[in-house]
N, C-alpha and C positions, 0 to 999 in steps of 0.2 A: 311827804314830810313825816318823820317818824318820831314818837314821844315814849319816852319810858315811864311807865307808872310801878311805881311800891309804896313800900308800906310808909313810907319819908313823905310822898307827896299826894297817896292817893285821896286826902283830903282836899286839897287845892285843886285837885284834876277829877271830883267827883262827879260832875257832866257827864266829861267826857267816859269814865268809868259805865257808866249809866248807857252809854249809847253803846257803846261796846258789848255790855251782855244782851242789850235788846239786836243787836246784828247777829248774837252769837245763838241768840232763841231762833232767829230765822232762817238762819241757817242749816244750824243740827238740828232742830226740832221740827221747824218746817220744810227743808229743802231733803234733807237728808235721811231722816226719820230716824236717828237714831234717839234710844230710848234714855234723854233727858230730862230733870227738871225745869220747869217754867212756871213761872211766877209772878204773874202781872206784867207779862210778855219780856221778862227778861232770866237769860237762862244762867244759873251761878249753880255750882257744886260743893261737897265740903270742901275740896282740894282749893278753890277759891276763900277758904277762910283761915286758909296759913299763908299769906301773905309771900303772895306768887310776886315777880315779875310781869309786867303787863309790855311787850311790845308792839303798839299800836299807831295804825301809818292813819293821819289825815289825809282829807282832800285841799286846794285852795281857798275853800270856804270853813273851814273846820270842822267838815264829818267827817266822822269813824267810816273808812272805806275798807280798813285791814285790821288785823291784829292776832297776835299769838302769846299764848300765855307758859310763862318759864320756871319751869320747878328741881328745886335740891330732891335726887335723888336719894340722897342720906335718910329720910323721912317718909314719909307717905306719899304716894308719887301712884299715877294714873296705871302706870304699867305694872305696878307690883299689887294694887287692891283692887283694881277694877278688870283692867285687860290680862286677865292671869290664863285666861285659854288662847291666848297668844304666844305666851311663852313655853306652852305644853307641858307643864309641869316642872320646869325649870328653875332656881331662883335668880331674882332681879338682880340686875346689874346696881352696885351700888356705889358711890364715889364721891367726892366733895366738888370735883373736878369733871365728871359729869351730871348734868343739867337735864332735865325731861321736857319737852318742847311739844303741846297739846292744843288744841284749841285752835290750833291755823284758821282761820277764814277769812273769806273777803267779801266785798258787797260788791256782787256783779251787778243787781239791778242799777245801783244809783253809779256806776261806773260804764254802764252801758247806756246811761241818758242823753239824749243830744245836750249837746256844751260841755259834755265832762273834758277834762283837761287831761287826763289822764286812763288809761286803759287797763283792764284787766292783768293784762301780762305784764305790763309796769308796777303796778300797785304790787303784784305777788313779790315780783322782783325786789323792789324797793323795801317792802318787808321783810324779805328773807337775808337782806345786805343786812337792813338794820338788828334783824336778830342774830348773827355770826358776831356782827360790831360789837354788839351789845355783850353776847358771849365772850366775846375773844379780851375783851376790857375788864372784865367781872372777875378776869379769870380760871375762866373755862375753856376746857379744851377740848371736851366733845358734848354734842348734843343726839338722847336718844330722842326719836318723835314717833309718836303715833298718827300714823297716817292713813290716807284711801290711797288706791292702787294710780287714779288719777291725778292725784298730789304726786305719787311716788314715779308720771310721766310728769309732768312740769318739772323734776328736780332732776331730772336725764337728760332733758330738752335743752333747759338752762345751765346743762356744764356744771351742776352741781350735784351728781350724783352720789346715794348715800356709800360708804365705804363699806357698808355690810348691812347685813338686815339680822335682827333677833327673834327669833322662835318661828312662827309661820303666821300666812292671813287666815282672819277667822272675820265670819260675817257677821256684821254689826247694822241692825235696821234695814236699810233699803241698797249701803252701801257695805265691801269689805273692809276692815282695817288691816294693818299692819306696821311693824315696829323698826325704823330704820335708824341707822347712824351715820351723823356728820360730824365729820373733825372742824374746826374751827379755825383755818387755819389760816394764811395771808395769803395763801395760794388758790385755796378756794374763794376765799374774799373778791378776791382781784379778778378770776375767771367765771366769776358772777358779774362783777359790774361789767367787764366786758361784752359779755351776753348782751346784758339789759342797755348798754349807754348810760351807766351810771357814773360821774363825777362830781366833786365835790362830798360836802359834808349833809348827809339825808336826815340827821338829826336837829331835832329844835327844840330851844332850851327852855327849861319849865316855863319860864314868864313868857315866852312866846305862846306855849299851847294856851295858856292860860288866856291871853288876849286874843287869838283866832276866835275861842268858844266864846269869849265874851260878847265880837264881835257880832255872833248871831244870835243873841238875845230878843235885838227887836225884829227879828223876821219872825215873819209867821211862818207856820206850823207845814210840812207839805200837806196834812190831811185837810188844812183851813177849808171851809167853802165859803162864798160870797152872801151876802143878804138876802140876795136872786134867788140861790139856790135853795136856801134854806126856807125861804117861804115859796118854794115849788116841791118840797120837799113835806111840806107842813100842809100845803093844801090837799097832795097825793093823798097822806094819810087820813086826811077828813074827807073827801070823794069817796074813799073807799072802802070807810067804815058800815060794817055789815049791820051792824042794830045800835037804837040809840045810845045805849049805854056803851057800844064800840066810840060812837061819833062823841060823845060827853069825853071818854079817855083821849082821843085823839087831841079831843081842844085843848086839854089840860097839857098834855103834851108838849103839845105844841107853842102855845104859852111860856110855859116853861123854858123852853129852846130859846125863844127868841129874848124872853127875861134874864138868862144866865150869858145872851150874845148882848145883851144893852141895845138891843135893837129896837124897842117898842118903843122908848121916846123919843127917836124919830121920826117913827109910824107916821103916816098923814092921812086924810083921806083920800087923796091921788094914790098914792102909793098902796095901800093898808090891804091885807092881803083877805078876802071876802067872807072867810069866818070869824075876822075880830071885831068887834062891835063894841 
């Protein structure tokens, strides 16, 4: 399920805004090592503060699994201030009518969990329909992307191969980039979804994203831990404490944890974990 964020709605869609550069920190900054900012684990650039295009694919539950972000060439754009030893000394393509497509990623991990409904090669799929859709409506008729050579086989695989490539790969972090192009066209459209099994309409409309994210409000946290754990978590750290004044920090600690969990005025003395008193 694919949602379009800008500058019209990315107030109403700030969630999910939010989950998207924390997928996008772990991705390029932890998976990939390219040399990004991160900032209270979530990754944003200037080019994120001209009010990009956000194409971002949900799951059933309403996490951010995909998403690619879409920028006017006419302006400052990824490939003409940042990847310019890509284009070897060249100048950037510049157009109203072409688009710059950067940011690709997906969450493999939460896409390879038991229960996922949905798999990696679907999720890419499903986002790359939604961003041709999304281009070809906007009217746009080609998009350049900054890509890895591994992106650049999923888009050969899937029958959508780029119609050229711009300047040469050059190595970025751990992985190399390079610069490709796709027309937008209804021929590529159509010999993508065939690839993937995609029918129907992959789009959902603001009030819908808007009610998925709401939806998961009252669920906790993946990181949550149980009460259990937190007071075997809380006693490891008082056992292990090296000198008193180690054990004095631990209790405070530890204290604290379960103060800020509302867990202490259930305490009991059955239950109560052997350093509270």
């Amino acid at each position: 399920m694919i949602i379009v964020i800008d500058a019209l709605n990315k107030d109403r869609l700030a969630g999910v805004l939010d989950e998207m550069f924390r997928l996008r920190a772990r991705v390029f900054g932890d998976r990939l090592g390219w040399e990004v900012k991160i900032v209270g684990g979530r990754e944003r650039d200037d080019f994120d503060a001209l009010d990009p295009a956000y194409v971002v694919g949900l799951d059933e539950e309403g996490h951010v699994v995909s998403c690619v972000r879409a920028l006017q060439t006419t302006g400052p754009h990824m490939l003409s201030d940042v990847f310019q030893e890509i284009l070897g000394g060249e100048p950037p393509m510049r157009s109203p009518t072409l688009w710059e497509s950067t940011r690709f990623c997906v969450d493999t991990e939460r896409l390879r969990r038991d229960g996922s409904t949905k798999t990696v090669s679907q999720a890419t799929c499903e986002l790359m329909v939604g961003s041709l859709e999304f281009a070809r409506r906007s009217g746009i008729t080609d998009i350049v992307t900054v890509i890895d050579p591994v992106m650049d086989r999923v888009l050969k695989r899937s029958d959508c191969a780029p119609y050229d490539y711009v300047g040469s790969t050059v190595q970025m972090g751990k992985a190399k980039a390079l610069a490709a192009l796709l027309d937008c066209t209804p021929e590529r459209i159509a010999r993508l979804r065939t690839y993937a099994r995609i029918t129907g309409d992959v789009f959902l409309t603001e009030d819908e994203a808007i009610a998925l994210a709401a939806s998961r409000e009252s669920e906790p946290a993946d990181d949550a831990v149980s009460y259990e754990e937190l007071v075997a978590y809380c006693e490891d750290q008082v056992a292990t404490a090296a000198t008193p004044h180690d054990r004095k920090a631990a209790d405070q600690l530890c204290h604290a944890l379960l103060d800020d969990a509302d867990m202490l005025k259930i305490t009991t003395a059955k239950n109560a974990p052997r350093w509270i008193h």
